[in-house]
N, CA and C atoms as a LAMMPS dump frame, in Angstrom:
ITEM: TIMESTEP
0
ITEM: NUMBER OF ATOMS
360
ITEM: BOX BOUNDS ff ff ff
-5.0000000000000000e+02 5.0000000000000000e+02
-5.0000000000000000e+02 5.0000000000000000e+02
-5.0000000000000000e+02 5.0000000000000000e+02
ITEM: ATOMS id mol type element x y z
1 1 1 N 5.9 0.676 12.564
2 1 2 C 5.136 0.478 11.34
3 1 3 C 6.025 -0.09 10.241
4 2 1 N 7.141 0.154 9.861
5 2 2 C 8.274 0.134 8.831
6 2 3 C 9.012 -0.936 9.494
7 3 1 N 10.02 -1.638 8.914
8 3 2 C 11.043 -2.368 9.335
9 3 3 C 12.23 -1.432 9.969
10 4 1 N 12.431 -1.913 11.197
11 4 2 C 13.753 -1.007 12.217
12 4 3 C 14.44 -0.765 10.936
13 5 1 N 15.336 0.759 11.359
14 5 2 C 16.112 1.423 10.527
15 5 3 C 16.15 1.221 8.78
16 6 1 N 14.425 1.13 8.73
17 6 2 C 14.249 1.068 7.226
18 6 3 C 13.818 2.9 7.137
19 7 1 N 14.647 3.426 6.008
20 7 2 C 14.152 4.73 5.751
21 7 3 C 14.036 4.891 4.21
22 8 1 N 13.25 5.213 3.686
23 8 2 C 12.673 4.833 2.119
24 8 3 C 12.026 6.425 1.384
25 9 1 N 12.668 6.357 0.804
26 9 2 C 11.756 8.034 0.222
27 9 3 C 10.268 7.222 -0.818
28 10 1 N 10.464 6.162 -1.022
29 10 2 C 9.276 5.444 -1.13
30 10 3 C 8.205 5.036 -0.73
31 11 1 N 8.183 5.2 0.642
32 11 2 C 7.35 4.494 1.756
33 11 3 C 6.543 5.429 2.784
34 12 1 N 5.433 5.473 2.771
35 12 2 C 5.012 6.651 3.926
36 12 3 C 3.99 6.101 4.352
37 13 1 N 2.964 6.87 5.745
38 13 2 C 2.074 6.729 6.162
39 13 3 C 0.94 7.6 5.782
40 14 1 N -0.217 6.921 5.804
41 14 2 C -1.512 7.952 5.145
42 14 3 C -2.577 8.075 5.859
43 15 1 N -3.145 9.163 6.526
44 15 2 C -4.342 9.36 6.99
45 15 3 C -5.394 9.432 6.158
46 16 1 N -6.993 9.246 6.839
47 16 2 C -7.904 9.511 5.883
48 16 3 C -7.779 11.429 5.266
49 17 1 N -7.363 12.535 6.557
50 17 2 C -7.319 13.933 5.857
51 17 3 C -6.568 14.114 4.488
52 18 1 N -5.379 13.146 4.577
53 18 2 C -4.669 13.36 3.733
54 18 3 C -4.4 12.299 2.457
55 19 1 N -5.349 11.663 2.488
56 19 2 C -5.232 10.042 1.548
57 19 3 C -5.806 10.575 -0.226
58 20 1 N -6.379 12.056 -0.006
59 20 2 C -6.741 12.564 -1.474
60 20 3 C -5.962 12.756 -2.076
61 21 1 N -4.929 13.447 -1.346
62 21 2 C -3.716 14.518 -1.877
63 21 3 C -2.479 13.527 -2.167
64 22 1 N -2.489 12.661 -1.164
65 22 2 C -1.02 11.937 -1.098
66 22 3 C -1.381 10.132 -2.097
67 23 1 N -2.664 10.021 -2.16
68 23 2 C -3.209 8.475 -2.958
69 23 3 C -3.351 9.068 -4.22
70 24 1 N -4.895 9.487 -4.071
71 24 2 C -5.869 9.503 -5.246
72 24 3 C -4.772 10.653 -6.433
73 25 1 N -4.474 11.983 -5.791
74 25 2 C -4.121 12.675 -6.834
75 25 3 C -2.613 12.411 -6.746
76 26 1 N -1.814 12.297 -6.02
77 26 2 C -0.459 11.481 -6.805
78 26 3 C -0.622 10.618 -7.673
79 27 1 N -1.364 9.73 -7.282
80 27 2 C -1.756 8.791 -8.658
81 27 3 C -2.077 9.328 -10.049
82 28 1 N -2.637 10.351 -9.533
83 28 2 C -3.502 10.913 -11.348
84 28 3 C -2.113 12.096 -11.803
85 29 1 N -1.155 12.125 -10.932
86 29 2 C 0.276 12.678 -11.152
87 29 3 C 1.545 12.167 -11.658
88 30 1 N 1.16 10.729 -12.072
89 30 2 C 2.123 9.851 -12.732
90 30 3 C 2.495 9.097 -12.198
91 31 1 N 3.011 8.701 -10.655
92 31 2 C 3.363 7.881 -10.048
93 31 3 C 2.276 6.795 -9.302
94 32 1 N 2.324 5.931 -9.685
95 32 2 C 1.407 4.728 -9.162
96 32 3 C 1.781 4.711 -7.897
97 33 1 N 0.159 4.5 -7.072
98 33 2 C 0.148 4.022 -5.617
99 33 3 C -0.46 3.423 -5.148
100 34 1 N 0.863 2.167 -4.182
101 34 2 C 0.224 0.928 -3.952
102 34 3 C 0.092 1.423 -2.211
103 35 1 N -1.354 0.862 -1.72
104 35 2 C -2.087 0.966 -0.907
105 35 3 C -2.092 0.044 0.287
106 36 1 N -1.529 0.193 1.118
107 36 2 C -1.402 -0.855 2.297
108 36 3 C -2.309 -0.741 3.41
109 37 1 N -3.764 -1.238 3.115
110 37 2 C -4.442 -1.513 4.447
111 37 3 C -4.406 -2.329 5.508
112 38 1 N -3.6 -2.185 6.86
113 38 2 C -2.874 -3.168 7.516
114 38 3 C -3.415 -2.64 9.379
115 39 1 N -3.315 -3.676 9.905
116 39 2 C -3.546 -3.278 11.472
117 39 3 C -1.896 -3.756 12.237
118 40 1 N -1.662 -3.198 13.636
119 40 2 C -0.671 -3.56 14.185
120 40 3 C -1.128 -4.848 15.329
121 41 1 N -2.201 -5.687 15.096
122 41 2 C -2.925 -6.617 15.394
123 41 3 C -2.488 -7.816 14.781
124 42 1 N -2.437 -7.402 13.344
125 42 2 C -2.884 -8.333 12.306
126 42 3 C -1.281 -8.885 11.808
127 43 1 N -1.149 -10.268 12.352
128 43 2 C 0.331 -10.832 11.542
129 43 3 C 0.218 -11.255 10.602
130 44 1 N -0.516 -11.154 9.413
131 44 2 C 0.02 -11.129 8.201
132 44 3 C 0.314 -9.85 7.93
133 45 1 N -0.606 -9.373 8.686
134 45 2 C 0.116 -7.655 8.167
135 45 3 C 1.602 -7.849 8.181
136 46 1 N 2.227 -7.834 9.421
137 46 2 C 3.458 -8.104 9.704
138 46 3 C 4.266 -9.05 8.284
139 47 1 N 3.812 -9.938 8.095
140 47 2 C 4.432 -10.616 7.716
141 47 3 C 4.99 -10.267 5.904
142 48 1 N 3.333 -9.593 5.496
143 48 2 C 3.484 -8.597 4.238
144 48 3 C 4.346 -7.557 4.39
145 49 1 N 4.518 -6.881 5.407
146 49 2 C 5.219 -5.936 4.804
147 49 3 C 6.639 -5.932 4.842
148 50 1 N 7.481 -6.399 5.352
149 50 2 C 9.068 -6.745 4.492
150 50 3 C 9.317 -6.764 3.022
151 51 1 N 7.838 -8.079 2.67
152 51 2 C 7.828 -8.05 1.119
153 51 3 C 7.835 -6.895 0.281
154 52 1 N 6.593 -5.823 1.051
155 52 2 C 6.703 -5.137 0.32
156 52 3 C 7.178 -3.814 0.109
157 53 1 N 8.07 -3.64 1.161
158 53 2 C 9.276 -2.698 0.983
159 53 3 C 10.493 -3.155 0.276
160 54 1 N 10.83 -4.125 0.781
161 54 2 C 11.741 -4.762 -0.852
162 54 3 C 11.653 -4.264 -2.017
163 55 1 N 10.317 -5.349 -2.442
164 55 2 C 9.404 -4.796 -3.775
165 55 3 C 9.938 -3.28 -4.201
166 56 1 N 8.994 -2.662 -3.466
167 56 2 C 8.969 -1.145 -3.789
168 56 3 C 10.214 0.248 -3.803
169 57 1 N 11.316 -0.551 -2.567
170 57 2 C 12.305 -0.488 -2.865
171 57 3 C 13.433 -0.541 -4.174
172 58 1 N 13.204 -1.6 -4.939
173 58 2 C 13.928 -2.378 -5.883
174 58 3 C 12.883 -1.333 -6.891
175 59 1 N 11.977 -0.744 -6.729
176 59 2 C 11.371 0.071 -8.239
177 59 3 C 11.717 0.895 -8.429
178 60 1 N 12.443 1.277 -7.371
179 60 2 C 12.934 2.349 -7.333
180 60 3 C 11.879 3.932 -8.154
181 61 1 N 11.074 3.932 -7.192
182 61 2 C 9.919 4.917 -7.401
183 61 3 C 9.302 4.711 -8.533
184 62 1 N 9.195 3.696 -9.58
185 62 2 C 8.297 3.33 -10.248
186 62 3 C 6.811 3.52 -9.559
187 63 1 N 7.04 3.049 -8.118
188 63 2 C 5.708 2.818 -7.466
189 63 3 C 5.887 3.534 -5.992
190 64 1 N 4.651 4.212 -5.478
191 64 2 C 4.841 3.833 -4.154
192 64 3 C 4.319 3.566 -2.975
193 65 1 N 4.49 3.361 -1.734
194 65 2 C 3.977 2.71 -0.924
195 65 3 C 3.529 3.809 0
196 66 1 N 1.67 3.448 0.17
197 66 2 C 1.435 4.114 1.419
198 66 3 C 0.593 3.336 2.237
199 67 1 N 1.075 3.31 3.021
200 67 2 C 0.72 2.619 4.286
201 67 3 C -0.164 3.136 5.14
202 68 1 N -1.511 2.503 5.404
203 68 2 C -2.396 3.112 6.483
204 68 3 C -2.631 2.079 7.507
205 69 1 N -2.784 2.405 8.629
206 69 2 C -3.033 1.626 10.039
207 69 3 C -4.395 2.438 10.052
208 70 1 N -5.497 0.794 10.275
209 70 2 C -6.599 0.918 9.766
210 70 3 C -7.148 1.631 11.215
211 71 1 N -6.779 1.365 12.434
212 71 2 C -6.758 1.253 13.662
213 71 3 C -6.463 2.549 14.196
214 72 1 N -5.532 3.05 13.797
215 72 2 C -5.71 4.785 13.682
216 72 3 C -6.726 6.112 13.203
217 73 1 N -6.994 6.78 14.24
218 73 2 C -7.83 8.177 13.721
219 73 3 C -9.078 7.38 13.012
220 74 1 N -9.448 8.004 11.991
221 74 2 C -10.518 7.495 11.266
222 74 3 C -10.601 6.716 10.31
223 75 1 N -9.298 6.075 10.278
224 75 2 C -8.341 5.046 9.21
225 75 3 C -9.664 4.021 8.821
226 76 1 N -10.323 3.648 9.568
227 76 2 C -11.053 2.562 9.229
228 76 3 C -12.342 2.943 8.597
229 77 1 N -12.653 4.499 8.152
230 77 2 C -13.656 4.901 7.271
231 77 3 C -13.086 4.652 5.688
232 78 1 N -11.602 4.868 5.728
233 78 2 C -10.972 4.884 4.238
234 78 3 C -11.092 3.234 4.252
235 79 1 N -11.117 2.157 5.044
236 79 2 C -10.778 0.755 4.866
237 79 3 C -12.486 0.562 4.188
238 80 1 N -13.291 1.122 5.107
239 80 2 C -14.68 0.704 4.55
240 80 3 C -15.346 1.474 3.077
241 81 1 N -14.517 2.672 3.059
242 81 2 C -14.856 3.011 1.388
243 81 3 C -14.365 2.211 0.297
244 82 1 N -13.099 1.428 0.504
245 82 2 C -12.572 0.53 -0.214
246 82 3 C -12.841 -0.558 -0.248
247 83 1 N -14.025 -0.673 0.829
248 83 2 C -14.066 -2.222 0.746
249 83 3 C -13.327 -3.086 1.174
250 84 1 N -12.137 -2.783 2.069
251 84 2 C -11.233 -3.774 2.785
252 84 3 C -11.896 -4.745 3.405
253 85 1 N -12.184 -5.65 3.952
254 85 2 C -12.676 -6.356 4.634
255 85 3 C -11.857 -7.255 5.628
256 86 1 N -10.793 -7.5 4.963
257 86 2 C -9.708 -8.317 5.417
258 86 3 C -8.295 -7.966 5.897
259 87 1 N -7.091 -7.756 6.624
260 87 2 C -6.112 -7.436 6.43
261 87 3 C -5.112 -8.479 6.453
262 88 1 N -3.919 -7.807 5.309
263 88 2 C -3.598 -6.709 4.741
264 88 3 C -4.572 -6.996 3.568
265 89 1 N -5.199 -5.869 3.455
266 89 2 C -5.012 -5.835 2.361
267 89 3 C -4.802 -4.592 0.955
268 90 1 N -4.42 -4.494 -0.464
269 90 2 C -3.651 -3.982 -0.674
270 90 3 C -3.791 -3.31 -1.963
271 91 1 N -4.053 -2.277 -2.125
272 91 2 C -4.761 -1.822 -3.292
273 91 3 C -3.723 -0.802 -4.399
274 92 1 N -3.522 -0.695 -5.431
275 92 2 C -3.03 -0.166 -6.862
276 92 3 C -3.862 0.749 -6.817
277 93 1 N -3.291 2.216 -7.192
278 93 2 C -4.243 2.939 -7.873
279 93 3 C -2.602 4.049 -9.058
280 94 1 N -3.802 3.832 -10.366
281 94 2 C -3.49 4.508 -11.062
282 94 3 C -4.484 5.491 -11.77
283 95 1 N -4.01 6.54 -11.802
284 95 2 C -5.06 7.676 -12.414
285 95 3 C -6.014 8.312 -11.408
286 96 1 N -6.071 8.155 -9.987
287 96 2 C -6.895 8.426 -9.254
288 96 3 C -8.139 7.392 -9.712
289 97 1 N -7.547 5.96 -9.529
290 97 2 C -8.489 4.956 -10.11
291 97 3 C -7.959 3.428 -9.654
292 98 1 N -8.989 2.471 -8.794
293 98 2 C -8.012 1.085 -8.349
294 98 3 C -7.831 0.346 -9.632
295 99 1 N -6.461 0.084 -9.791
296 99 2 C -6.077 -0.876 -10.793
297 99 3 C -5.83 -2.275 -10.755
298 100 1 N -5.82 -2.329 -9.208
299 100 2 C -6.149 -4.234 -8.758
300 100 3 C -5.358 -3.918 -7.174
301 101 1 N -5.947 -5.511 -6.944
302 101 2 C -6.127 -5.334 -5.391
303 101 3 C -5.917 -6.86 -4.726
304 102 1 N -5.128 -7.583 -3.814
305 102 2 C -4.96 -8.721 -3.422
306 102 3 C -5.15 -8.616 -2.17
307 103 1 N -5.52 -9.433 -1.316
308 103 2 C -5.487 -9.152 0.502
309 103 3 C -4.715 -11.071 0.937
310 104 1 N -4.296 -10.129 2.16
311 104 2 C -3.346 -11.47 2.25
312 104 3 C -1.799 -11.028 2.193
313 105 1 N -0.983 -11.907 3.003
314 105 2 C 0.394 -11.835 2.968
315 105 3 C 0.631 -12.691 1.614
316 106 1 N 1.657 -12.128 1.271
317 106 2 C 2.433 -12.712 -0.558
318 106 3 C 4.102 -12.479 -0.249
319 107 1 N 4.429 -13.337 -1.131
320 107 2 C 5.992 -13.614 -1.04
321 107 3 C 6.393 -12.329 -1.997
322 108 1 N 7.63 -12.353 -1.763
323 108 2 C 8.381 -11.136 -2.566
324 108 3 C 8.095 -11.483 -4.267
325 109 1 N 8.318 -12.81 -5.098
326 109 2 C 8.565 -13.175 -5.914
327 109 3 C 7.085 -12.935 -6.504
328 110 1 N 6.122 -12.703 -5.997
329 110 2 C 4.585 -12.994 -6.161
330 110 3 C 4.09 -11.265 -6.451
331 111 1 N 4.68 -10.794 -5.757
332 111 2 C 4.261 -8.977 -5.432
333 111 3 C 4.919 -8.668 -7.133
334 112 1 N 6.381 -8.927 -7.668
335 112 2 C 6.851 -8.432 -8.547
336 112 3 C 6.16 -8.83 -9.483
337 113 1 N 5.435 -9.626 -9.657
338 113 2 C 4.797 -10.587 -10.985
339 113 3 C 3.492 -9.846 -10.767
340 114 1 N 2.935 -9.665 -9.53
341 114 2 C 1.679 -8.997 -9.657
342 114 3 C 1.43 -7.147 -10.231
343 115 1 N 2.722 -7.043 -9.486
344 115 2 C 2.83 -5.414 -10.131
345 115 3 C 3.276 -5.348 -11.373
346 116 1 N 4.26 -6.182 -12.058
347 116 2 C 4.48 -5.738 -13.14
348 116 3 C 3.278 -6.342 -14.513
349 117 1 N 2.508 -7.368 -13.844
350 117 2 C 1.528 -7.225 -14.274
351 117 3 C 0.254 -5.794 -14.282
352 118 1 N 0.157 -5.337 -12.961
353 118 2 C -0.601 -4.621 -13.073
354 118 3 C -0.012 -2.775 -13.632
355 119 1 N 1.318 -3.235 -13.966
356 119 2 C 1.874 -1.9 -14.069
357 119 3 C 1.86 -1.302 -15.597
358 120 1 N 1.809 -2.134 -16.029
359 120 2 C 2.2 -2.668 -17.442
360 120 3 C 1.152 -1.631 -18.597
């Protein structure tokens, strides 16, 4: 799921049991969370996420990353409450609330401009 021997206290995986506790109300806990709806199918998935462990890396917990594999367990009920339609794609939430949302692979330089837009 992660990049080989990437280990990140930033970065985790999210089930639908646990996507309240670890998304919605971390979010409404101060720390913004960016939302990775992705399949192990899907190469842009692949291709997004380097970018955005970098990214989220370099915020050094400004933000953080949770990652769901839509394709897992009941993963794909949380993709259809959100409205995913496409993968990746990639949702902000602040306050227990989406604060913006892009689908599609994006360059590193593109993710920082978008978050610190949406962080702001």
């Amino acid at each position: 799921m992660f990049l080989p021997g990437h280990d990140s206290p930033h970065i985790f995986a999210v089930d639908l049991p646990d996507f309240e506790a670890k998304v919605i109300q971390a979010s409404k806990d101060g720390t913004p969370v960016l939302v990775d709806f992705w399949a192990d199918w899907c190469g842009p998935c692949h291709g997004l996420a380097p970018h955005l462990q970098r990214v989220v890396d370099e915020l050094e917990g400004a933000v953080v990353l949770a990652k769901v594999e839509v394709d897992e367990g009941e993963n794909m009920k949380l993709a259809g409450r959100y409205q995913a339609r496409g993968f990746p794609t990639v949702i902000l939430f602040r306050d227990g609330e989406e604060h913006g949302r892009f689908a599609g692979a994006r360059a590193s330089h593109w993710l920082r401009e978008w978050l610190d837009e949406h962080l702001a």
